[in-house]
PAZAPA-4460 file (N, C-alpha, C; in steps of 0.05 Angstrom, whole numbers, plus 32768, in hexadecimal, padded with zeros to 4 digits):
% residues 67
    n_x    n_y    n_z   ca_x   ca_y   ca_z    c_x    c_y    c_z   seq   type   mol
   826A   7F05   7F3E   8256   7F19   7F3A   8250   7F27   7F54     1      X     A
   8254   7F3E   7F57   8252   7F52   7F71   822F   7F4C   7F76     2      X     A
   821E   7F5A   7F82   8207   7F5C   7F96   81FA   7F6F   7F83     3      X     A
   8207   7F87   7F80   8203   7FA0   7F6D   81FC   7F98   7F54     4      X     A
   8212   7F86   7F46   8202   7F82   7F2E   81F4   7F64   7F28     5      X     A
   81DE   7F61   7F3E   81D3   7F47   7F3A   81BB   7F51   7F29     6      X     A
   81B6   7F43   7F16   819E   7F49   7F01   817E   7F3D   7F17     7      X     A
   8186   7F2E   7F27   816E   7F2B   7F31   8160   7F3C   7F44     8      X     A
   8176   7F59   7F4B   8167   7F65   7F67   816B   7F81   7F59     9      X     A
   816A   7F8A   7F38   815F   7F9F   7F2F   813E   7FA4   7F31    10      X     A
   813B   7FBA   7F39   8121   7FC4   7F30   811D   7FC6   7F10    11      X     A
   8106   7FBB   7F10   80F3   7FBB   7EF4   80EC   7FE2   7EE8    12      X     A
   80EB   7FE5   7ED2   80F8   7FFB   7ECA   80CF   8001   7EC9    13      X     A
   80C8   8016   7EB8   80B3   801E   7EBB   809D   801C   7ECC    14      X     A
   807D   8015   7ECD   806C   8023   7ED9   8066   8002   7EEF    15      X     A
   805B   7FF8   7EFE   8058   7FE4   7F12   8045   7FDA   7EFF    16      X     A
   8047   7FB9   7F09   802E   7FA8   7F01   8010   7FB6   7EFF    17      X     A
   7FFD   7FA5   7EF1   7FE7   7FB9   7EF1   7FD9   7FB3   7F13    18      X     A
   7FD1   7FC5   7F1A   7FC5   7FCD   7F32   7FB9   7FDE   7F33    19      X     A
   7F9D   7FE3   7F3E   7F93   7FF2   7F42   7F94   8012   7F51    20      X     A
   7F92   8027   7F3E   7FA4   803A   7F4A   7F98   804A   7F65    21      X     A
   7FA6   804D   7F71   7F93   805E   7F88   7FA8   807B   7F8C    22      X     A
   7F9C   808F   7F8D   7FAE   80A2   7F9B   7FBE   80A5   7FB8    23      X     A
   7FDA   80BB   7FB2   7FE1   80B8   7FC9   7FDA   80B7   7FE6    24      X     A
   7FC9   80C2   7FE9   7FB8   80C8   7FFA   7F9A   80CB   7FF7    25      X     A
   7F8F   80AF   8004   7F6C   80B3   7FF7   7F69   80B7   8016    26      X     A
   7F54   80CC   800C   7F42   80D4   8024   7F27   80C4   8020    27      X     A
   7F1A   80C8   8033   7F03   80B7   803C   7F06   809D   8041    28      X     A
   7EEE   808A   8041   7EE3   8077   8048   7F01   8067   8031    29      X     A
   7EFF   8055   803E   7F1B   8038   8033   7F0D   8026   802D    30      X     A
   7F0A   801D   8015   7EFF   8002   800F   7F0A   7FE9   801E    31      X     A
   7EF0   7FD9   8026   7F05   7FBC   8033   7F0B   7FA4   801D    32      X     A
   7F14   7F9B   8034   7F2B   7F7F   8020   7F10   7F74   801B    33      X     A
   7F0E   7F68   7FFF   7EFE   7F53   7FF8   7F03   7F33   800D    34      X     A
   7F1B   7F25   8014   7F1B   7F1D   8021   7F28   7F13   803F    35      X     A
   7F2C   7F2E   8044   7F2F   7F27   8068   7F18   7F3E   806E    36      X     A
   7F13   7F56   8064   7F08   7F6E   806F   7F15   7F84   807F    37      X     A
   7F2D   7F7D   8079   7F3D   7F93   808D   7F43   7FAE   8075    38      X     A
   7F45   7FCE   807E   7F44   7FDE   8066   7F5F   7FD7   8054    39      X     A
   7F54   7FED   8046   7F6A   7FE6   8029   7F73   8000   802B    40      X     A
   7F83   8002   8019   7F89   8020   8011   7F7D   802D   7FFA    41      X     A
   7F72   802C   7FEE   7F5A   802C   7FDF   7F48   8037   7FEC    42      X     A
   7F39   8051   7FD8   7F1C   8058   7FE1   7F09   804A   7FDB    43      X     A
   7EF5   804D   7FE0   7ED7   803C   7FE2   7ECE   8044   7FC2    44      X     A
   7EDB   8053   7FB6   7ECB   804F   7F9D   7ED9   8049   7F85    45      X     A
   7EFA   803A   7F8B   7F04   802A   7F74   7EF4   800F   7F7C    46      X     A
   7EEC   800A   7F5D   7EE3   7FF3   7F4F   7EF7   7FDA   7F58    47      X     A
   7EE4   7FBF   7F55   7EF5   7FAB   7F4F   7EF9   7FA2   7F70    48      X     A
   7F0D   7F8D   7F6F   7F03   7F7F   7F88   7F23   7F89   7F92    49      X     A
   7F16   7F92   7FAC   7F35   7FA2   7FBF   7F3F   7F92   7FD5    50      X     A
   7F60   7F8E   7FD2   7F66   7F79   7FE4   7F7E   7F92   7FF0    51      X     A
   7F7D   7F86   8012   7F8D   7F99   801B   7FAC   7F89   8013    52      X     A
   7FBF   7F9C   801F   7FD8   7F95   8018   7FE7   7F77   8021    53      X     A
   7FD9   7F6F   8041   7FE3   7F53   8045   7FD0   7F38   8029    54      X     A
   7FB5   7F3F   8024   7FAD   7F30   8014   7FBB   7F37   7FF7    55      X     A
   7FB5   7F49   7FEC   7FCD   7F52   7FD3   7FE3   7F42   7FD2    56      X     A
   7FF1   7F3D   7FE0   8007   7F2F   7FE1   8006   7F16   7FE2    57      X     A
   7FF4   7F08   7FEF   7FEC   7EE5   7FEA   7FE9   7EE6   7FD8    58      X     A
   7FD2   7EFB   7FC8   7FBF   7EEC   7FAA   7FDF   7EF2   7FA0    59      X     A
   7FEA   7EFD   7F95   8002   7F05   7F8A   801F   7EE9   7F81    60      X     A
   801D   7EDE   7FA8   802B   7ECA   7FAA   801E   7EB0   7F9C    61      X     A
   7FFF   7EAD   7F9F   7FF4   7E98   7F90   7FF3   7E91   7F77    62      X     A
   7FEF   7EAF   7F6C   7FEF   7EA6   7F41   8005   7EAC   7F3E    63      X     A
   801A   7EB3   7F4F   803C   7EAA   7F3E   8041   7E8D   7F42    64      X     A
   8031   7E84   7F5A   8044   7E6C   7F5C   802A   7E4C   7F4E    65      X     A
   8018   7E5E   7F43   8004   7E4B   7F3F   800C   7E3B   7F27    66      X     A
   8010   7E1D   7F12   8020   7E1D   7F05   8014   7E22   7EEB    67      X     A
***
């Protein structure tokens, strides 16, 4: 089986996991991480608890691997 057609390193076909959407470009104020406080990419007025991209990725790593 070549590299090319490994079924495991296709991209997933339609829209990304659910996440909170932010536009390409938010202007203003950046919501902080719920838990380190460093900004997010996210504006200050999406809802819900905002994790920047190094925390996004722990919580992410944790409930996949939680059993």
């Amino acid at each position: 089986m070549t590299e090319a057609s490994s079924p495991y390193c296709e991209p997933a076909a339609g829209p990304s996991p659910a996440r909170p959407s932010a536009p390409e470009q938010a202007e203003g104020p950046f919501a902080d991480c719920v838990l380190c406080g460093d900004p997010t990419e996210y504006p200050e007025s999406v809802k819900g608890a905002t994790l920047c991209p190094v925390c996004e990725w722990r919580e992410a790593e944790r409930t996949a691997c939680s059993g």
